[in-house]
N, C-alpha and C positions, 0 to 999 in steps of 0.2 A: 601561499602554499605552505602552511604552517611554519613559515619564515626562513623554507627555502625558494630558491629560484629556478631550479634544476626545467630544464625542458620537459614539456607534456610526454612527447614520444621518447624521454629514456623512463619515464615512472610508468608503474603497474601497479591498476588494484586488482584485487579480489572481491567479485559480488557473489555471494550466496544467495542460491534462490534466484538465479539470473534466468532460468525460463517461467517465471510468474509474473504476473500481473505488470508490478513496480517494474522488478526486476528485470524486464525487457528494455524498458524506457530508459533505465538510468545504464543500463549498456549503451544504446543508443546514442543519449550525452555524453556518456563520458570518450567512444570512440567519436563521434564530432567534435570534442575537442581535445584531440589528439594523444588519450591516453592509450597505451596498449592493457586489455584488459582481460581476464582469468573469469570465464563463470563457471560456476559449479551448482549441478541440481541433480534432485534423484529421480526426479518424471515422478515424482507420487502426487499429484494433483489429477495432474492430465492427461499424463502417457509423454511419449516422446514428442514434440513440438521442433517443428522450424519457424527459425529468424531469419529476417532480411538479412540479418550481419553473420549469420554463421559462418560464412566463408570471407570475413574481412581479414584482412593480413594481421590486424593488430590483436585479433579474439580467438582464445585458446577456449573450447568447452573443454571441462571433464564431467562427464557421468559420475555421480559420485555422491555418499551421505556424508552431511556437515557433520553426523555425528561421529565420523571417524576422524578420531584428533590427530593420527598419526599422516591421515591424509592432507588433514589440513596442515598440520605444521610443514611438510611438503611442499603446498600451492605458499602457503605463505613465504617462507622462506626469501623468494627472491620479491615480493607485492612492497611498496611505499604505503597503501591504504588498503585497508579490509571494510567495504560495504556490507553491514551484518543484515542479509536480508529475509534469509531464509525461514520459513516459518509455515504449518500448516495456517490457512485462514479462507474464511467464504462470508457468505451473507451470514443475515439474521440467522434462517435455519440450521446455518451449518454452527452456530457457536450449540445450540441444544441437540442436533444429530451425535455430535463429536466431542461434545463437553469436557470428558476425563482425555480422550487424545489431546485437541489442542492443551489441556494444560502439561499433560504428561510429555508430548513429547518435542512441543517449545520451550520446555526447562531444557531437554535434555542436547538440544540444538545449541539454545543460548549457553549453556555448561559447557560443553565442547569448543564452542567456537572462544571464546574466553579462555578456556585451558590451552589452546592452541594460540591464541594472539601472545599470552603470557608466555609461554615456551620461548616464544622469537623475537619477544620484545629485548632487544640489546643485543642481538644477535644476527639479525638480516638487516633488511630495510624498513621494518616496519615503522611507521610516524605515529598512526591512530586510526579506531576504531570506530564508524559512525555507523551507530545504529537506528534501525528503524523500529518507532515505536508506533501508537497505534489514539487516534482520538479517541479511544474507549477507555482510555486512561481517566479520563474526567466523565466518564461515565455518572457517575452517582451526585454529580453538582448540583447544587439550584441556583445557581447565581452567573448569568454570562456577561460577557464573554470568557472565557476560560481562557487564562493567563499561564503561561512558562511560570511553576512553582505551586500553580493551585493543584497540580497531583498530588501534594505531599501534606493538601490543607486541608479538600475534600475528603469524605468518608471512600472507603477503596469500593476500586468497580464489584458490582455483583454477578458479572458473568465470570466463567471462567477464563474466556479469553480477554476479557478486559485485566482481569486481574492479571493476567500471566506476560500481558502487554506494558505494564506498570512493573511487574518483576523483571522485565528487560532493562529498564531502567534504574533497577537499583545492581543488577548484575554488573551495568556500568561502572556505576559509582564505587561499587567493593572491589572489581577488578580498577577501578583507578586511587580507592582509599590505601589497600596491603599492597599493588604492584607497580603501582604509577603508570598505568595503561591509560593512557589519554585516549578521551572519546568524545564525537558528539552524536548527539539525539536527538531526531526528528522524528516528528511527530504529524503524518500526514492526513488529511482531513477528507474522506470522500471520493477515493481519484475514480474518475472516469478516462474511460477512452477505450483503445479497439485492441484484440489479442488474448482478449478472458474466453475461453472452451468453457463446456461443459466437465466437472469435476468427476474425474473417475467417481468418487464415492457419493457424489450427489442423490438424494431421493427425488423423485417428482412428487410435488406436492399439488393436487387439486384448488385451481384459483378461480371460482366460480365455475365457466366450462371449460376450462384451458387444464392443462399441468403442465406447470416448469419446475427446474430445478432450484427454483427461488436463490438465485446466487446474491446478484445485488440490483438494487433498486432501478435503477437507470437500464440495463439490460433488460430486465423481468419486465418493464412497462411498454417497453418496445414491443418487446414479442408478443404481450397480447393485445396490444392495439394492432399490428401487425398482421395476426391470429383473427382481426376481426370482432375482437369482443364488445360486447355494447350490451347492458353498461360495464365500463371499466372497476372492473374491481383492484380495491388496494387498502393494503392493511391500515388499520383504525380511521382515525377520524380524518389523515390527511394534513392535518396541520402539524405533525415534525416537522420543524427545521433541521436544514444540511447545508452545509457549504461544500458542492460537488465543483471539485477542483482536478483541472484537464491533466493526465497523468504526466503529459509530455512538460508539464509547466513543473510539478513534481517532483521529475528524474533533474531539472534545474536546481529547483532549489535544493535538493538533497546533493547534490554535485557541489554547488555554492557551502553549502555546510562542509563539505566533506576537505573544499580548499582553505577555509579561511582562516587564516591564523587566529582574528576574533572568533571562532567558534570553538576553540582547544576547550574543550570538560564544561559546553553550554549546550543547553536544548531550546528546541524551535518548533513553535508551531509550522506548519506548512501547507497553505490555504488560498483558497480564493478569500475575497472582504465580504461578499454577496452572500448574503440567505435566502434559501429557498424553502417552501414547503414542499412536501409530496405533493399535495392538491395543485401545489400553481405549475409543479413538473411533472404531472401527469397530464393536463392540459395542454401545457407547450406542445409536447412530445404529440398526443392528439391533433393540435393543427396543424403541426409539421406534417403527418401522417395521411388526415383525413382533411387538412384545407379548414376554411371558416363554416363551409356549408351544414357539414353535418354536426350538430347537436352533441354538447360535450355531457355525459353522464357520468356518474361514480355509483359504486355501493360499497359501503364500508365493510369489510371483512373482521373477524378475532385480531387482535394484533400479538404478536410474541410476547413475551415478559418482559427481555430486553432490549427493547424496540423503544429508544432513549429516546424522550422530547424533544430536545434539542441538543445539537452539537453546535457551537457558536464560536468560534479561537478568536484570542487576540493575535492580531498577525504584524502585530507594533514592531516586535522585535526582531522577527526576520526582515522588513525592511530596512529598520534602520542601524543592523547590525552584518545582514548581506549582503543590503540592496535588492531580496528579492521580493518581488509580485507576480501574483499568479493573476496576468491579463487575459486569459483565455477567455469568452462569455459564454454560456450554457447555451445561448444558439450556435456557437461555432463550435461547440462541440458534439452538441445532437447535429450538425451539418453533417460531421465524422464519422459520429457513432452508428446513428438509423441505419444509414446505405453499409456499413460493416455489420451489424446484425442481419441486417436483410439476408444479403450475401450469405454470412454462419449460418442463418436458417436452413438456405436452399443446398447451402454445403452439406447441414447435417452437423455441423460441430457445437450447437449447442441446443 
């Protein structure tokens, strides 16, 4: 625990962004293993949302913007760790709906949250800062697997949020170059799993005869297999690779990062080993659905701009530098996911 030994249940961190996506899960871990823990979110994604753990003895929400530093240096004050997690983010669609927001205003989150870690740094408890960055960082490569360093070799992402994901990481390194703010950086690849809404600000986009809010890929396939569509439409040819990595496996290894004294001022991939394409996981998801009997189809739709070939990570270094793997396998987590879509549908929440 960055080379203290202090008990789980007297340390506190701070997760931003603790009603999103990540940000649930790695609540989740870190009250299983026994931290008392601070989330802070402003419902701008979703709206207000409940958690299983809302009423746990160890978990404080505040309603609140990261961008207010004076708040933050407040929550922080009495935290051991700050989980920097908060950030707008969605699918493909949503990096070209929102283009100038996401970059405009995850500077202005990540600038806050760093003006506020630097305030308390030598003055509370604070130890360090583990940020979450984003596999769109290596966006623009041609060479896999993409290695811890190759952000800094390849040409910079071309989306806005890819780029603005890759500034979260040098936000790190200047707030630990002039301040000595110790941080680490993960970098998560793909997560799946159940508790993603429909986006306040989502468009519905027409996908052959369906409209969804095209969030993220694993969600969106469901629902129109789900929906009944035949044939399955999916953006371009199907052959992207992904490495969709179970979120609960995720909030691990980002917790694992967030303990280890080897992780002080390192960044991490954080992944399944396993590649998939669209085409072989939109089938799966198909037999899951409809069984062997009925007849698997596709038709290829326009694909976005930045609708990247492949994402491929070396995940060398979080094993043999956390110890972690993300064992989860894409049946066990379409096991998870389908029957929680299902459910969203008939709920209405996505």
């Amino acid at each position: 625990m960055d080379g203290h030994t202090d008990d789980r249940s007297d340390m506190r961190v701070l997760v931003t962004g603790s009603a999103g996506f990540i940000g649930g899960y790695v609540v989740e871990e870190l009250l299983a293993r026994g931290y008392s823990v601070t989330g802070i979110d402003n419902y701008s994604k979703y709206g207000p949302v409940t958690k299983s753990y809302d009423d746990h003895p160890r978990y404080t929400f505040v309603e609140g913007d990261v961008r207010d530093v004076e708040l933050m240096v407040r929550l922080l004050a009495d935290c051991d760790h700050l989980v920097a997690g908060a950030a707008l983010i969605g699918g493909i669609s949503y990096f070209h709906a929102y283009a100038y927001d996401l970059l405009a205003t995850n500077e202005r989150i990540m600038a806050a949250t760093c003006d506020a870690a630097i305030e308390v740094l030598g003055q509370g408890r604070l130890r360090k800062v583990t940020y979450l960055s984003s596999s769109m960082v290596f966006e623009s490569t041609d060479s896999w697997p993409s290695r811890e360093g190759d952000e800094r070799r390849v040409p910079p992402p071309l989306s806005s949020y890819g780029f603005q994901k890759l500034a979260v990481e040098y936000f790190a390194q200047a707030a630990w170059d002039q301040y000595s703010l110790p941080y680490t950086i993960v970098r998560p690849f793909n997560c799946v799993g159940v508790g993603e809404g429909r986006a306040l600000g989502d468009v519905e986009i027409p996908s052959g005869n369906v409209k969804l809010a095209m969030s993220h890929v694993v969600p969106d396939l469901i629902q129109k297999v789900l929906k009944g569509q035949d044939p399955l439409h999916i953006l371009g040819d199907g052959q992207q690779v992904r490495h969709y990595t179970y979120g609960a496996d995720l909030a691990r290894g980002i917790v694992a990062a967030m303990e280890s004294p080897d992780a002080r001022n390192e960044d991490f991939n954080l992944s399944t080993a396993e590649s998939t394409t669209v085409l072989d996981l939109a089938e799966v998801i198909w037999r899951k659905i409809h069984g062997p009997e009925r007849p698997f189809a596709v038709v290829s739709d326009t694909p976005y701009e930045h609708d990247v070939a492949k994402r491929v990570p070396d995940v060398t270094k979080a094993r043999e530098v956390l110890g972690f793997t993300a064992a989860t396998t894409l049946d066990e987590m379409l096991d998870v996911v389908i029957p929680w879509v299902r459910q969203a549908m008939a709920d209405g929440i996505i």
